[in-house]
N, C-alpha and C positions, 0 to 999 in steps of 0.2 A: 473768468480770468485764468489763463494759462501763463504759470511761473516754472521753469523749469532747478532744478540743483545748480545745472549745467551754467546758469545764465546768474544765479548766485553766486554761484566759485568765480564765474569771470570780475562778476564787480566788485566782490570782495577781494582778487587777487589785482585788479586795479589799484583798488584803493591803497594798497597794502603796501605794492610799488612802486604807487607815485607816477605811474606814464600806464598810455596803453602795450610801447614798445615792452618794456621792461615785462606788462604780464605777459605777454603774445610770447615772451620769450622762455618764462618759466612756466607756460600751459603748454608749449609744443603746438602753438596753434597760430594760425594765419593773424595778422594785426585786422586785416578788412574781416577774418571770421568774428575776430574779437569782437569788432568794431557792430556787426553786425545783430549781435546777441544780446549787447548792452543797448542797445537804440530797442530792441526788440523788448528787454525787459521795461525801458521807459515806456513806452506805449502802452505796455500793461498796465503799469503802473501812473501812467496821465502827465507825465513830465519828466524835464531832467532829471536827475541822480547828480552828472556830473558837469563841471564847468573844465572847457577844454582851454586850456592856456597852453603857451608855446613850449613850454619846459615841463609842463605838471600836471596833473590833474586836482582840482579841489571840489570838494564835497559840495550841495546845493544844498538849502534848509530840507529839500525833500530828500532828498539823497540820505544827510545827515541823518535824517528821520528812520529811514531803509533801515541804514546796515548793521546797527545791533540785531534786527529781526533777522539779516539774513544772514548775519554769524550763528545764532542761534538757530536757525532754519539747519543750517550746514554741519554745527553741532551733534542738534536729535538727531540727523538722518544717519552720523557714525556712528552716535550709539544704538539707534534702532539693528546696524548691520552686524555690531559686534554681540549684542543681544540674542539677535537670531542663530549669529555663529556658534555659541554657548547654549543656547537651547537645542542645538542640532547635536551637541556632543563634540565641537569640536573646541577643542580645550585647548587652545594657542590665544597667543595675544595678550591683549590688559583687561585688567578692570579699573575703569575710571572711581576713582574714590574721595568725594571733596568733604572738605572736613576744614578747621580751623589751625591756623598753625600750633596752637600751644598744647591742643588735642592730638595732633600728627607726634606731637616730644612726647607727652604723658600716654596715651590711652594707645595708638595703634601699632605700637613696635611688638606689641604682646600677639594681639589677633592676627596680624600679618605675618607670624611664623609660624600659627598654626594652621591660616587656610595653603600658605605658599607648599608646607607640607603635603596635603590632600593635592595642589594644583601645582607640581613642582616647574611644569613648562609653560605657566601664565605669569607674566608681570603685571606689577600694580604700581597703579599711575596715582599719586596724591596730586590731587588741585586743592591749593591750600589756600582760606583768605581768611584774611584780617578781622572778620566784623562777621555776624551770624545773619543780618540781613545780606549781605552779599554772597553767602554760602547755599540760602535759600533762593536767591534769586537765579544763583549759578546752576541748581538743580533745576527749577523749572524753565530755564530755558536749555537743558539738555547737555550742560555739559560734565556732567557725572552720572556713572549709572545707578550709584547708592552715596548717602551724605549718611557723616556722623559730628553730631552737634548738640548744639542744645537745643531741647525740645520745641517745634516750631508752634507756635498757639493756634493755625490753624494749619492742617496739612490733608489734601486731598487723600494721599496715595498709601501704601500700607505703609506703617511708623511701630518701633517695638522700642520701648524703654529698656535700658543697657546700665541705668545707677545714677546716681546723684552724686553730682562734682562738688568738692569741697574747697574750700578757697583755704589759706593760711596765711598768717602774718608770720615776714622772715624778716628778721634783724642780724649782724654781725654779732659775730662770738665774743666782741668787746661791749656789745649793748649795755646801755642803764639799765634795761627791762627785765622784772624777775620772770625769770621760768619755770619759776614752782608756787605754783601750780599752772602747768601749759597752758594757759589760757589769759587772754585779756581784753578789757571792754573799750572798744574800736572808742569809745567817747573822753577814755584818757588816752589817747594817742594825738591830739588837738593839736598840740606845739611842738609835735616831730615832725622833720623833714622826710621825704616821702620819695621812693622810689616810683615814678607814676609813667604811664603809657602815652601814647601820640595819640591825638586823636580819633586818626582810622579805626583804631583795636577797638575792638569788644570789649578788653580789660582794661580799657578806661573809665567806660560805662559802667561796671561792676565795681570798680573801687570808686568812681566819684558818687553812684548811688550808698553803698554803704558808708562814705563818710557822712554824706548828707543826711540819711538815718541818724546818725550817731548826733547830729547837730552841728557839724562843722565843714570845711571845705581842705584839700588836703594841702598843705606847704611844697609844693615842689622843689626838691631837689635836681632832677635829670627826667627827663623822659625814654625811654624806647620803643620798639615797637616789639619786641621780644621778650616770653616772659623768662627763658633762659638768660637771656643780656637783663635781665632786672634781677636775676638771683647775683648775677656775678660783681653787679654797681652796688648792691646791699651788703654785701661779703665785703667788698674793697671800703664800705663805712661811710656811701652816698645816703645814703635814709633809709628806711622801714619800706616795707613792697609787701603786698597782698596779690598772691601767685596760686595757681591752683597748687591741690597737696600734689597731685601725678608728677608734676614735671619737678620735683626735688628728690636732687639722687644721693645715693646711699651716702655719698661722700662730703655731703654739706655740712661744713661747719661751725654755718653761726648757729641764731634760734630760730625753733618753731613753732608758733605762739596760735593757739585755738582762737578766732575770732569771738566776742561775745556782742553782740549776737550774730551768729555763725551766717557765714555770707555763704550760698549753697546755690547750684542749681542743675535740674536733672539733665542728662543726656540720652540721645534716641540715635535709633539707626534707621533711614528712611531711604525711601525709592519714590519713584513716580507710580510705577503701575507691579504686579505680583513681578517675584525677579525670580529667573532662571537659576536652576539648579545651582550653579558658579555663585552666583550671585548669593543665594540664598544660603552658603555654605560659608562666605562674609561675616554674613549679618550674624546666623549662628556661632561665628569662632569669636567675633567681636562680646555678642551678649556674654561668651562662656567667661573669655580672657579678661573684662573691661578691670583695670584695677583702677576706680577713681581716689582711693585711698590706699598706696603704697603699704605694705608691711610694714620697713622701718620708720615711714613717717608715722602710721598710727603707734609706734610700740615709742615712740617720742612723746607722744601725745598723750599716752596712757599715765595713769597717775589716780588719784581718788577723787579728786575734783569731777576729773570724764567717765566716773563708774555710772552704769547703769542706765 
């Protein structure tokens, strides 16, 4: 079987705009060249792709089938080139960096001013998602050169542990909840209303398991999909939110309350296969900088109850 790039970009730049006129027009390329690459890729591939209607194009089940592979196909092959470009020395460009949104707030503003230092004429590209299965999935099919996330339970490629993320319960500076001692037991939080996430996130999954531990299910108030938009609806006195400690900044002013028992989980920095020099000077400024426990939040936190 003979698949070319060349005959990927076409169908993907089909699919993308809807006619073959429209790609012919944004490839700089003949409609009947077009025409003739995409019939060329079906062949290889044993049928259709696409259904030719007078106005449009629509996808075929096998089609449908196609074209995440051949996004993906099209993906690896620019990281392979920007990979090579950076192992050759040549230090322009991006580095593709996927990672979770609430991690991009807390964890990579720190590392990314000390590699951009070392690489002052290289951009970095954040692909941010939602959920840690789609972060992992985004990496194996090639559209990051390095992920930083939480720890994947199986991972081929090389993976370097960077710290253990610590979640906190935040409440309004007018809360019932005493703060002294910063800590409290997720199991008497039952009949508060609850700043809680959309479904997509990851940090739904992390506070609907922790309440479920504690024996209860959580009272929704509001959902988001932001754990920054969940510090600012618990401030304004919407309910109680469990947020990592990273992304609360200096300037918060409700409470910060230790979960007991502490909802935690570690963080890695991974790649597909050994990463080039660029790469590897990432991974190192990440492990150096990672703060998954802010200063002023721990010195909040600190008290005699959290000695030792």
């Amino acid at each position: 079987m003979t698949i070319t790039l060349r005959q990927l970009e076409y169908f993907v730049t089909v699919v993308d705009e809807g006619s073959f006129t429209r790609a012919a027009q944004m490839l700089h390329v003949s409609q009947p060249g077009l025409s003739h690459q995409i019939q060329a890729l079906e062949r290889e591939l044993g049928g259709p792709l696409l259904e030719r209607l007078p106005r449009q194009v629509r996808l075929t089940p096998a089609g449908r089938t196609a074209l995440p592979h051949a996004r993906a196909s099209l993906a690896h092959a620019e990281r392979t080139g920007s990979a090579a470009r950076r192992a050759s020395g040549v230090e322009t460009g991006e580095l593709h960096i996927g990672t979770l949104f609430s991690i991009s707030v807390g964890v990579m503003p720190g590392a990314l001013r000390i590699w951009r230092q070392q690489y002052p004429e290289l951009q970095a590209h954040l692909v941010e998602f939602r959920h840690t299965n789609d972060l992992i999935a985004a990496m194996e099919a090639g559209q990051a050169d390095v992920a930083v996330g939480p720890t994947p339970a199986a991972w081929d490629g090389p993976a370097r542990e960077i710290g253990v993320e610590e979640f906190v319960i935040v409440a309004s500076a007018d809360t019932d909840l005493d703060s002294k001692p910063p800590k409290v037991r997720l199991a008497d939080l039952a009949d508060c209303d609850w700043v809680h996430f959309t479904s997509p996130s990851g940090l739904a999954d992390i506070l609907d398991q922790a309440c479920r531990a504690a024996g209860f299910s959580p009272k929704v108030s509001v959902r988001t999909e932001q754990s920054t938009s969940a510090l600012n609806l618990v401030a304004a006195g919407l309910g109680i939110g469990l947020v990592p400690a990273n992304v609360i900044p200096p300037h918060f002013e409700g409470v910060v309350l230790r979960a007991d028992p502490e909802v935690r989980r570690p963080l890695s920095v991974y790649t597909r296969v050994k990463p080039d020099p660029i790469t590897a000077a990432f991974v190192a400024a990440i492990a150096d900088e990672t703060l998954v426990m802010p200063p002023h939040v721990r010195t909040r936190l600190s008290g005699p109850a959290q000695q030792g």
